[in-house]
C-alpha positions in Angstrom: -3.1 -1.3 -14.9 -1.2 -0.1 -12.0 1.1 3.1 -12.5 4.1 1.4 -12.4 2.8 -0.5 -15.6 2.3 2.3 -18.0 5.9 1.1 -19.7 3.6 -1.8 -20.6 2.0 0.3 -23.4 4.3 0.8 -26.1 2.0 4.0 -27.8 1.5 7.4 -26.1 -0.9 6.6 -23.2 -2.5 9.0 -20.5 -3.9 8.9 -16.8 -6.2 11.5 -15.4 -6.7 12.3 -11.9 -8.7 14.0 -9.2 -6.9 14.7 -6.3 -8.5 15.8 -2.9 -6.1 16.7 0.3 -6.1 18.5 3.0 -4.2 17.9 6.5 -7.2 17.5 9.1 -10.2 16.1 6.7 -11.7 12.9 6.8 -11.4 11.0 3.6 -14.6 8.8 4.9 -16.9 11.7 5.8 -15.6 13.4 1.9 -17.0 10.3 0.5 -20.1 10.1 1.9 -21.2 13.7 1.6 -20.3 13.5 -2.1 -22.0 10.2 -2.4 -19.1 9.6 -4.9 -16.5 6.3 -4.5 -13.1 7.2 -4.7 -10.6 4.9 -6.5 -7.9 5.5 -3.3 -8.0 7.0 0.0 -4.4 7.7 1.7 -4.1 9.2 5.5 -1.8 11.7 6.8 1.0 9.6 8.9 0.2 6.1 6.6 3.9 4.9 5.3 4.3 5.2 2.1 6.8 2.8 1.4 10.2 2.5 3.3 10.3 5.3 6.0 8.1 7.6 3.8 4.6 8.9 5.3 1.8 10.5 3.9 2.2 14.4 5.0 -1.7 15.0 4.6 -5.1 13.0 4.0 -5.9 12.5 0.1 -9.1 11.2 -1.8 -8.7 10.9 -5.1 -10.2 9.4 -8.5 -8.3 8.3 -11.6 -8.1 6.6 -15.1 -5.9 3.7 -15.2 -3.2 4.8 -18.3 -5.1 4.3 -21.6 -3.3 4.6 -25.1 -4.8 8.2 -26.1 -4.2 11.0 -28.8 -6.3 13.7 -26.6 -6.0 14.1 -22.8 -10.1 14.9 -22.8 -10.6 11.4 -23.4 -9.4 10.3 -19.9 -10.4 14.0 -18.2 -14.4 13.0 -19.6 -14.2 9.8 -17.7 -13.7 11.9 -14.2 -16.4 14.5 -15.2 -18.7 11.9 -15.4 -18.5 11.4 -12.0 -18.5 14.5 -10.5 -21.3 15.6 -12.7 -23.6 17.5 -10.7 -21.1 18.1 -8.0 -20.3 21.6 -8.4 -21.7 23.3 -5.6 -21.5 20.4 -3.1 -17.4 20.4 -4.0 -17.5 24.5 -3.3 -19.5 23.9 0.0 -16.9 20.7 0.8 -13.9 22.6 -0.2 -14.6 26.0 2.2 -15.8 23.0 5.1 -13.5 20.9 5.3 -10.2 23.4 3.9 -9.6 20.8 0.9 -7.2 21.3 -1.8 -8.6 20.2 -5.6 -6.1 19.4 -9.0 -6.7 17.7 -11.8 -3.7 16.2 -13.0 -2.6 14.7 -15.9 0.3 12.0 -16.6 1.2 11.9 -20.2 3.7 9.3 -21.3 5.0 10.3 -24.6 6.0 7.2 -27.2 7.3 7.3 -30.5 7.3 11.0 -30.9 3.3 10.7 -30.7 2.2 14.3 -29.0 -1.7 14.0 -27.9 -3.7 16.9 -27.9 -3.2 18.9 -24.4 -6.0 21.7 -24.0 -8.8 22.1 -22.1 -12.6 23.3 -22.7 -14.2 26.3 -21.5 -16.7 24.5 -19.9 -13.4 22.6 -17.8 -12.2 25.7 -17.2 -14.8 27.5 -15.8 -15.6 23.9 -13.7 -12.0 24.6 -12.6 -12.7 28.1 -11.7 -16.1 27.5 -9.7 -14.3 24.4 -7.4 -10.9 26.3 -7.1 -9.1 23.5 -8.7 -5.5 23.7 -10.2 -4.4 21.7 -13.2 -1.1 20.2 -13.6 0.2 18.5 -16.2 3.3 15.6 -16.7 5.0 15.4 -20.0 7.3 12.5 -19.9 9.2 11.4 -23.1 10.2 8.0 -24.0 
């Protein structure tokens, strides 16, 4: 399901993300170095749509939306494929001057609030990559 078709879902539904940029990195060489596929690469200068351009290079995994009472649900689907990759993200971050978030689209239906919070373990993940989190409520 594309992001445009999260209306589609008529219960509270949820999309996680892990979002790489940087201005001067190459999304290719990020991929092979972490041996990991990502789910959409974007280039500094590509349009976006009408005279809209990327303003940096991006690498980035996702969940599709999912109906979902707890945001860890979607977030544990992402983990899984970083697993392991905690020091090689350090080492790639400080290389290659990347920015890391985890973000989190929450689409908010019928009044049904999942669970927003985050694990220690998360956290200190967070901590050790110099990731940010950001989260987006949106009610319906």
């Amino acid at each position: 399901m594309h992001a445009s078709n999260f209306r589609n879902l008529d219960k509270t539904n949820v999309r996680s993300e892990f979002v790489v940029t940087g201005d001067w990195f190459s999304p290719e060489e990020f991929t092979q170095e972490l041996q990991v596929i990502p789910d959409r690469i974007c280039k500094k200068g590509e349009k976006i749509h009408g005279d809209k351009t990327w303003e940096f290079n991006l690498w980035e995994l996702f969940t599709e939306y999912e109906e979902s009472c707890d945001i860890n649900e979607q977030l544990g689907k992402l983990l899984c494929r970083l697993n392991d990759k905690r020091e090689l993200l350090i080492k790639l971050k400080e290389k290659m001057d990347l920015d890391y978030v985890f973000d989190f689209v929450v689409n908010i239906e019928n009044h049904e609030v999942p669970a927003i919070y985050f694990e220690q373990e998360f956290i200190d993940f967070c901590g050790d990559i110099g990731a940010d989190i950001d989260v987006d409520t949106y009610v319906y």
